[in-house]
Each structure stands twice: as C-alpha cells, then as structure tokens.
C-alpha positions in Angstrom: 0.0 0.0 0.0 1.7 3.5 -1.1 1.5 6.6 1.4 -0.7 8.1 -1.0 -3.7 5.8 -0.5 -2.4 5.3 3.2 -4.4 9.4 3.5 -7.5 7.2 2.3 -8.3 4.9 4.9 -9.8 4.8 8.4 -6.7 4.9 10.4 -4.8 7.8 8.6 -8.3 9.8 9.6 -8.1 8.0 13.4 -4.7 9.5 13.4 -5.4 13.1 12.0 -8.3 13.3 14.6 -5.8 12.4 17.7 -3.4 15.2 15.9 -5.8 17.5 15.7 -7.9 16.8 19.5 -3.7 17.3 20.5 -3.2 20.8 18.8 -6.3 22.0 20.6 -5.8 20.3 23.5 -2.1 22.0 23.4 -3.5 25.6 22.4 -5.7 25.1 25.4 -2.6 24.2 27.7 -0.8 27.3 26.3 -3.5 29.4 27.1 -3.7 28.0 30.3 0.3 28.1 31.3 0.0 31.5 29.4 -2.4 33.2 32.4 -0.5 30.9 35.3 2.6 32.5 33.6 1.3 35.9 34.0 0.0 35.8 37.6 3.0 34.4 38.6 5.0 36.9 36.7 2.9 39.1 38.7 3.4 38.0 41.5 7.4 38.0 41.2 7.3 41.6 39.9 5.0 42.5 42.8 8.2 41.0 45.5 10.7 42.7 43.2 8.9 45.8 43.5 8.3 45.2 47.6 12.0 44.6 47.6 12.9 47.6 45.8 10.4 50.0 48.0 12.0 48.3 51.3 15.2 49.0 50.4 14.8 52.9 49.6 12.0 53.3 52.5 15.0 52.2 54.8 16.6 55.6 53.6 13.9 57.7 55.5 14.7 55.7 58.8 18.0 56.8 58.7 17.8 60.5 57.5 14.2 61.2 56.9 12.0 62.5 54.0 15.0 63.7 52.3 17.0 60.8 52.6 14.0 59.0 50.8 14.0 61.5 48.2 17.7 61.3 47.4 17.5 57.1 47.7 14.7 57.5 45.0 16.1 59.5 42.9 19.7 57.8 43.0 17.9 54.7 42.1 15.5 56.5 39.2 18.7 58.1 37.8 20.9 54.6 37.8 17.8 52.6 36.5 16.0 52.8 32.4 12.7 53.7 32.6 12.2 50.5 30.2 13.1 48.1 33.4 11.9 49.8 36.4 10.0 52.9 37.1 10.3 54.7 40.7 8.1 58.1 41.8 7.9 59.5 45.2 5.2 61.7 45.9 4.9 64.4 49.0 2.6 65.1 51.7 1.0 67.5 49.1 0.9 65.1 46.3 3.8 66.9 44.4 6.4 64.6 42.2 9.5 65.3 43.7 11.8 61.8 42.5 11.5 59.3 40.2 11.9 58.6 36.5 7.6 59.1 36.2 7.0 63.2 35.5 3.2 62.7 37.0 1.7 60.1 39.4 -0.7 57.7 37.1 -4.0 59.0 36.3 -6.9 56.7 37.8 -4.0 55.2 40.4 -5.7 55.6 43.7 -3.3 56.6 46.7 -3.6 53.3 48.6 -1.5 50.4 49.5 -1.5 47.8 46.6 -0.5 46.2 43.4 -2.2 46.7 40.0 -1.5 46.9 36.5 -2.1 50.4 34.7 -1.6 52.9 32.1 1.4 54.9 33.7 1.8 57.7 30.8 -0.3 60.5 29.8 -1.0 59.0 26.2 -2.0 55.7 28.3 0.7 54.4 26.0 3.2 52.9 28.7 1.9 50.0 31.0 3.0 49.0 33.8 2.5 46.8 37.1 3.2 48.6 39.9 2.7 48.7 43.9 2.2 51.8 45.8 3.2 52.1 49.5 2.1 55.1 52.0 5.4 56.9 53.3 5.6 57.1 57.0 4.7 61.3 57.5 2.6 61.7 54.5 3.4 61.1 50.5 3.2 57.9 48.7 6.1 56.0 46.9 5.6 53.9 43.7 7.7 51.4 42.6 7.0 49.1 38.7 7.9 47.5 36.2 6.9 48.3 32.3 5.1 45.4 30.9 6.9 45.0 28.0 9.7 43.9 30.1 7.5 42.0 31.7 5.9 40.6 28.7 8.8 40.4 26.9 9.8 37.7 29.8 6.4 36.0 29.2 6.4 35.9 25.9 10.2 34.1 25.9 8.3 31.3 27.9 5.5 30.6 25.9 7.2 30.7 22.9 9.5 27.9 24.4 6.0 26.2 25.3 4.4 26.7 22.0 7.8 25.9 20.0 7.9 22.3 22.7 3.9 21.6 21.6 4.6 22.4 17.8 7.5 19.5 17.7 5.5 17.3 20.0 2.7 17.4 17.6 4.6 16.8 14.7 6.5 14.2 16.2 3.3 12.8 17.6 1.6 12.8 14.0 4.8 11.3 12.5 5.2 8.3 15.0 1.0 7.7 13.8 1.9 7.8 10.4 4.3 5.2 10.4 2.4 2.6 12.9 -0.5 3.5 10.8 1.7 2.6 7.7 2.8 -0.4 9.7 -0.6 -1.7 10.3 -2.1 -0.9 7.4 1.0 -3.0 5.8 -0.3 -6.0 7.9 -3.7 -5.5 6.9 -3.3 -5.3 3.2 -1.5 -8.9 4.0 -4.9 -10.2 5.1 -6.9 -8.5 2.3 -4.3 -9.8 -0.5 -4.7 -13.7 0.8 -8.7 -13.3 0.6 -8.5 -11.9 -2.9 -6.5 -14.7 -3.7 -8.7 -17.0 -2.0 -11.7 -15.4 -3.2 -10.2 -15.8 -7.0 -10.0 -20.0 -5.9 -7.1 -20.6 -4.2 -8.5 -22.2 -1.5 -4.9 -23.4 0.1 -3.9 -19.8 0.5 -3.4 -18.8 3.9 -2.7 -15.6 5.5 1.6 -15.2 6.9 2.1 -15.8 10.3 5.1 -13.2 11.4 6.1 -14.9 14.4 5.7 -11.9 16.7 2.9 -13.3 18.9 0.8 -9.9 18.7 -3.2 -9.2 17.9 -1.9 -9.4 14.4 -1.1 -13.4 14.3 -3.6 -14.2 16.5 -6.0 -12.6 14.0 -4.0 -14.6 11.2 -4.2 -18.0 13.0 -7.7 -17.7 13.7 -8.6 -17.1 9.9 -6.4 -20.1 8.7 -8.2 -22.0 11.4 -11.8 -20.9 9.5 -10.2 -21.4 5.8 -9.3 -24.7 7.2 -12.6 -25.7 8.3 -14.1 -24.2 5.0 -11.8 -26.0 3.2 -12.3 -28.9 5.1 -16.0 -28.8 4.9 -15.9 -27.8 0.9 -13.6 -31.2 0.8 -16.5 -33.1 2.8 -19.1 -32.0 0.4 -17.3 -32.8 -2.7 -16.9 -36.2 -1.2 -20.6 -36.1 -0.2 -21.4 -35.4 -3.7 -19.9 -37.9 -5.4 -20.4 -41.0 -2.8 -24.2 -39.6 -3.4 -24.1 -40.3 -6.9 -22.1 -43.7 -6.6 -23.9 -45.2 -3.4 -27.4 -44.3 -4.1 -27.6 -44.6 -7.5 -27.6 -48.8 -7.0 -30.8 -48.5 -4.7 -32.5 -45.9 -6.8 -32.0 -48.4 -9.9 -33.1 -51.5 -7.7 -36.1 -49.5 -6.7 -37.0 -48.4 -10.3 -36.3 -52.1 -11.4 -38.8 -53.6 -9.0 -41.6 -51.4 -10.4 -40.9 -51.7 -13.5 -40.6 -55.7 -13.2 -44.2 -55.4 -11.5 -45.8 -53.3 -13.7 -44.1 -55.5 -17.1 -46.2 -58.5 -16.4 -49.5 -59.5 -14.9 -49.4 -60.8 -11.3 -51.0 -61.9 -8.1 -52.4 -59.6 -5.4 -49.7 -61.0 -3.2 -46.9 -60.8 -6.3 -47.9 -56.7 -6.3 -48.0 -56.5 -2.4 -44.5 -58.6 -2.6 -43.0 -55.9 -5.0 -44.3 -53.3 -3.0 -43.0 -54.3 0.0 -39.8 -54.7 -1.1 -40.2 -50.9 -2.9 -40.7 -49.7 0.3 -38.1 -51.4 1.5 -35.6 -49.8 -0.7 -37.2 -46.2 0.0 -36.4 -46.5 3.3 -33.1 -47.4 3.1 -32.6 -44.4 1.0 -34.5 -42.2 3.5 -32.2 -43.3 6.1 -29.6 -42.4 4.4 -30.3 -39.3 3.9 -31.7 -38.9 7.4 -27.9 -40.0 8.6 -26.8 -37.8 6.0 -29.0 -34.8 7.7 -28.1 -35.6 11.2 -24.3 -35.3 10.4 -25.0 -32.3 8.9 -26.6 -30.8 11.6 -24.3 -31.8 13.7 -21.0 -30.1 11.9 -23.1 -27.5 11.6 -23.7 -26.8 15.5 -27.8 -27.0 14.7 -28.6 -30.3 15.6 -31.1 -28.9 18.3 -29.6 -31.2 20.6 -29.8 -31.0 24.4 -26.6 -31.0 26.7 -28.2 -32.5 29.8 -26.2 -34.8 32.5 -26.4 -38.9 31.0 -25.5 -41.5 32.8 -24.2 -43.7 30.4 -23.5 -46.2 33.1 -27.5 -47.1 32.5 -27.3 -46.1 29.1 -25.5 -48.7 28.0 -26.8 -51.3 29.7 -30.2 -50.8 28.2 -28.7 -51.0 24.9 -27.0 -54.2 26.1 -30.6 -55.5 27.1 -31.6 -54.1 23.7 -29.4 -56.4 21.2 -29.0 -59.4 23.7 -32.2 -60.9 21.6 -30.8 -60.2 18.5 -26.7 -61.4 19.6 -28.4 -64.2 20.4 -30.2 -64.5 17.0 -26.5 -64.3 15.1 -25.4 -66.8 17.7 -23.1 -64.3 18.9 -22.1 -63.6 22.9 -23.0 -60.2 24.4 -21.0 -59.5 27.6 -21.5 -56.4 29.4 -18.8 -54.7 32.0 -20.1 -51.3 33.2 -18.8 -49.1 36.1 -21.9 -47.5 37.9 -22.6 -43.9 38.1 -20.6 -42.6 35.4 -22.3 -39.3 33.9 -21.6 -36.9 31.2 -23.1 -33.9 29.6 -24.6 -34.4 26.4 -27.7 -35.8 24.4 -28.8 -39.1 25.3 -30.9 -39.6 22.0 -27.6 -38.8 19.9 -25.5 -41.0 22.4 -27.8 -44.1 22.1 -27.8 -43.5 18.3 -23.5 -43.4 18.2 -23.5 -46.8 20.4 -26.2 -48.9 18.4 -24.5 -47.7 15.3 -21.3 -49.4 16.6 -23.1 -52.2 18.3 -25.0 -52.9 14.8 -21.4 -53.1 12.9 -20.2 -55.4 15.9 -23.2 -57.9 15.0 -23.1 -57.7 11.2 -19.3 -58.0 10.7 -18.6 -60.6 13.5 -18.8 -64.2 12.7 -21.1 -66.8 14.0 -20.0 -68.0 17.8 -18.1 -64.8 18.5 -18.3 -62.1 21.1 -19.3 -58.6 21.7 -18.2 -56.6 24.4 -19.8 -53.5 25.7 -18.0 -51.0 28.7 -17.7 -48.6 30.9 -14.5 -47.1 32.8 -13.1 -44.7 34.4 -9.8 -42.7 32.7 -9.2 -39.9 35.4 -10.9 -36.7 34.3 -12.6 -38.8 31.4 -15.2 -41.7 30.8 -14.6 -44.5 28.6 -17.5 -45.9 26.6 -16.1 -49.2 24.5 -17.4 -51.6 21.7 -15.5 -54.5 20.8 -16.0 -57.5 18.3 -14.1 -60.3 16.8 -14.7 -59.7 13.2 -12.3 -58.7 10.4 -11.2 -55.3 12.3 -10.0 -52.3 10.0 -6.7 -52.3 8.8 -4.8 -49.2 10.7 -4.4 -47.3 7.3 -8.1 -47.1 6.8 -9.3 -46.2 10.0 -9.1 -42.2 9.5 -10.7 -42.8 5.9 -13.8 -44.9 7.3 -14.7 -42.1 9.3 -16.0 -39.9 6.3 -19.5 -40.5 4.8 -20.3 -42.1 2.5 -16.8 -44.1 2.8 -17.1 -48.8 3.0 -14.2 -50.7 2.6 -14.4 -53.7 0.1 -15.6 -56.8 2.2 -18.2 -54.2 3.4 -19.8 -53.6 0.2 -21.1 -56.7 -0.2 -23.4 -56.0 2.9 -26.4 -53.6 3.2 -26.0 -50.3 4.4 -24.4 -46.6 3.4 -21.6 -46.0 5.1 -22.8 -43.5 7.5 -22.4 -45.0 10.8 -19.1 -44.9 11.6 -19.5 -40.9 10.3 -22.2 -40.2 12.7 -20.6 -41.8 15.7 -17.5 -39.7 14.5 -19.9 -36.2 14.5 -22.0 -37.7 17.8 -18.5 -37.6 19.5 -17.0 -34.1 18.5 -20.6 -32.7 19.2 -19.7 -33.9 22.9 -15.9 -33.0 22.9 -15.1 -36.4 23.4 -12.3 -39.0 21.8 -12.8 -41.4 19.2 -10.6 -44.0 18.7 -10.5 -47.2 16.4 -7.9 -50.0 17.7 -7.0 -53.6 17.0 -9.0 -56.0 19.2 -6.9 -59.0 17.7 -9.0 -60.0 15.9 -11.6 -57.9 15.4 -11.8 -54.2 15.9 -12.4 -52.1 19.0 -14.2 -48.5 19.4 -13.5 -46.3 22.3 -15.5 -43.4 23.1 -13.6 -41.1 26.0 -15.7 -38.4 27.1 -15.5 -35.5 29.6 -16.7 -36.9 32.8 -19.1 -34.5 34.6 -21.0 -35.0 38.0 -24.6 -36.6 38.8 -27.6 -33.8 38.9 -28.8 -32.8 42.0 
C-alpha cells in the first residue's frame, strides 16, 4: 500500500483526529500556562517591586523625607525607565523623584498592586505597587510590561515551540504505525482476494511476533481450514451420493418396473411393494444419517446438553441387542462401572453406540463375542465396543470415518456408510475422543468423554 492511499483509509483519519484533539488540546494548555505565567509573573514583579520599595523606604529611617527623596532619585537616575520605574510623591501630592513626570491617572493613593496605564498618552503599561510613606506622601515602585511581557512571551514561545514539535513528532510516529498496520492489513486483504479468486490453500503469513496481528491470522487459517475442510466433505458427499445411491435408486425403479411388465398376483404386487418400500427407506435413512451429520458439523442439531448416565445407558442398549446377539449366535458380555455421567444428548448418544453395536453384529462371525464398557480414565469416561470380526486395517481407519466411505468386504453388505461418520460427528458434538484399535482380531471402538458429576 503506497503513502498516498495510506491518507484514504480509516486509520490515517483516526490518526489526524488524535493530531488534531492534541493541537487543541495543546492551544488550550498554552492558554492555560499562558495566564498561570502571567499571575506568577505578577506575583514575582509585585516581590521585586516590595524589595525595591523596602530598600529605599530604609533611607527615610535613617535620615528622613530627604533621605528618601535622594535614595529614589539615585535609584531612578541609575535605573531605564524601560526596566523599572520609581516616583515618590509628597505630603501634598507633588512629584518630587523618580523617572515618572506625573503620578498615574486613575491610580488611587492606597496600598496595593495593579497593573495600569502609567503615561499621559496611556501608551506605557506597567505593574506597579504603591506604598504610603511614614509622614505623609506615597512611593511607587513598577515594572513596564513590556519587560515584563517580553519575559512571558520568551516562555510561551518555548511552550508553544515544545507543543509544535510534540505534535509533529506525535503525528509522524501515527503515520508510520499507521503505515505499519495498514501493511499487515493489506497482507490479510491480498490472501482473501486470492482466496476469493479460488485458491482455497492460500493462507494468511504468520510473522512470528505473537501480537493481535497473528492471533487474527491463526484464527482465519483455522476458519479457511474448516471451510476447506467442509468444501472437501461435500465434494466427497457429492460424489459417494451419486455412486452409493444410484444402486438402490436403480433396484427401486427395477422392481416397479418388473411389476408393472407382467401380470401378477395380489400378493406378487404386495411382494414388490414391500420390497419398494423397503428400498425407499433405506434411502430415506440415508439421507436422514446424512441430515443428522449435517446438523451436527453445523452446530444446529437442536440437541440437548443435559447430564447422561451412560452407566445405565448402556446397559439398556445391552438388554436391547441381547435378543438379536443371540439370534446371530453371537455372545454379548457387558462390564459397566456404575454412576458414570456426562453432559450431552442421550438420544444422539444411544444412536453413536447402536450404530457401533450394529457393525459389531453384522461383521462378526457366528460363535463370536461382543463386548460393551464402561471405565473410568481420570478426568474422562470411557464408553467401548468391541468384536471379533475382520477389524479395520490401521491405514483405513481415518478414511472410514468420512461419509459415504465402506471398505471392500463391506460392500457386499447392506448399508451406506454412514455409521461410523455419525458416531464420529455424535462424539466431536460432545468434545469427546474417538478411537479405532485392533481387538486381535476384530476391531475395538473407544469413546472417552469429559466426565461431569450426577444432577442434584
């Protein structure tokens, strides 16, 4: 990004509204420090001027009125009327010392300090300080203002020069953080161009300095990865639909057709029928699976986090499939810790374990054994389903995890290769671990999930 469209953007107007609220903000202070200058100058001139009076006034204690008279005028006649200004007035108000030709018109003859016109013209100002003589007459003693301002005006200058290179120094330092964050800005808004042109692998730079700046990057790659990851899923998702639905949709179509080629029996049509509906609601459970995974990577699968006990849980489910173990002549052992509870959804839960108990009964042979548990891993709870079947080679068991996805020997089998992808989404719903191990033989499925405590 060049300086020139740096001017453009938010932060260069951020940063010439701070430089501005500072320049008024510092003419403010400098009118401030510019009247505290001037009562303290004030208030120094005013000592100087009691200093100056004390010191003649001693005079008349030691030789009287005429002693004064000659102390002021030795003083008025060694001192330039531009730096300090001295006029001693008789009992009978007439001048006689001092470098002033007439005592001040409007000046009252009273003890005090005030600034005033101290010429005829009104020309010549001054701050002075009048003091009553001891026997009659009054003494004055000032100092010109231009001197006085002339001391002032040295110091605000200073002031005003000090808030004229702060500001400038404060506007250049924004400039170039501005230039320095716009820089990593532009970073982020080059990689979603790119992105948005369909480079989906483009991610935005980490720099390595651990500031708002990566933290903002990591947290976008983590999204683009999840996009990614998602668009990957639903290309996948795409083309299983087409591959593993296509064979029931054609076996559906066939029967009807079949039945409607040639004349048949009541119970021939109800036969074809029932097997029609058979094969529509294996593809509506498919897509049901399909919906619930969905929903569930989605975060809107209008599931309810309430404490389970999946200590009971799965031993209904055990008292569930015993009848139909026993059917495949298959052993169905339960071992199950009591009182172990997590937070989740029981529906979803009992859906994850029959899905895994189903797989156990249709890939293990006849005379083998099932295993269903419960245990206790510290701060986690371990739900397990084991079997004796063929297992899942260890190279396969990340891939049989996506939908849509059946190994080989599997294909020959009915179903749609959803179940192991629903107990994977049923388990990151509820935070937990899914793991797929060798049983030797056969394969084993461990659920660990965040243990929490009973309700009250």
């Amino acid at each position: 990004m060049s300086w020139l469209s740096s001017f453009r953007t938010t932060t260069f107007r951020m940063v010439a509204l701070a430089a501005g609220v500072f320049a008024v903000l510092g003419l403010a202070l400098i009118m401030v420090l510019s009247f505290l200058l001037e009562t303290v100058a004030d208030q120094r001139f005013d000592r100087v001027a009691a200093t100056s009076a004390q010191a003649v006034l001693s005079a008349q204690e030691r030789g009287g009125f005429n002693a004064l008279r000659a102390a002021v005028a030795d003083r008025a006649a060694r001192t330039s009327p531009s730096l300090r200004l001295y006029l001693l007035e008789d009992p009978s108000g007439t001048v006689v010392a001092g470098n002033l030709p007439t005592w001040p018109r409007g000046l009252e003859h009273q003890a005090g300090n005030v600034t005033i016109a101290v010429d005829q013209d009104g020309i010549l100002v001054a701050r002075v300080s009048t003091i009553p003589v001891a026997g009659g007459g009054f003494l004055l003693v000032g100092t010109p203002i231009p001197e006085r301002q002339r001391i002032m005006n040295l110091e605000i200058e200073a002031l005003a020069v000090m808030a004229g290179l702060m500001a400038l120094i404060g506007t250049a330092a924004g400039l170039v953080i501005a230039k320095r964050v716009l820089g990593r800005l532009d970073v982020v808004n080059r990689t979603a161009s790119t992105i948005l042109a369909g480079n989906l692998a483009q991610r935005v730079p980490v720099s390595g300095r651990g500031d708002e700046f990566d933290s903002l990057a990591a947290n976008i790659n983590i999204m683009l990865d999840r996009i990614e990851g998602l668009l990957a899923t639903v290309h996948s998702v795409t083309h299983n639909i087409a591959h593993d639905l296509r064979a029931p949709l054609n076996r559906l179509r066939g029967r009807l057709e079949l039945a409607l080629m040639t004349q048949r029996s009541p119970d021939d049509y109800q036969q074809a029928l029932a097997a029609a509906i058979a094969e529509a609601d294996e593809i509506i459970n498919t897509f049901n699976a399909m919906l619930a995974i969905a929903r569930l990577e989605g975060g809107a699968s209008g599931a309810r986090v309430d404490p389970v006990d999946v200590s009971e849980l799965v031993e209904c489910l055990a008292d569930l499939y015993q009848p139909l173990a026993e059917e495949n002549d298959l052993t169905l052992a339960v071992e199950v810790l009591a009182g172990q509870w997590i937070r989740g959804d029981r529906h979803l839960l009992s859906q994850a374990l029959s899905n895994l108990v189903d797989n156990a009964i249709k890939y293990s042979p006849p005379g083998g054994r099932l295993h269903l548990g419960v245990e206790r891993l510290g701060d986690w709870v371990r739900l397990s389903v084991k079997d004796d079947g063929p297992g899942i080679a260890a190279d396969q068991r990340e891939a049989v995890l996506q939908p849509f996805v059946r190994l080989d020997p599997a294909r020959s089998t009915p179903g749609s290769g959803l179940g192991l992808s629903l107990v994977a989404a049923v388990a990151e719903f509820h935070n937990a671990r899914l793991t797929l191990a060798d049983n030797q033989p056969g394969l084993v499925v461990f659920i660990d999930c965040p243990v929490s405590s009973a309700p009250r």
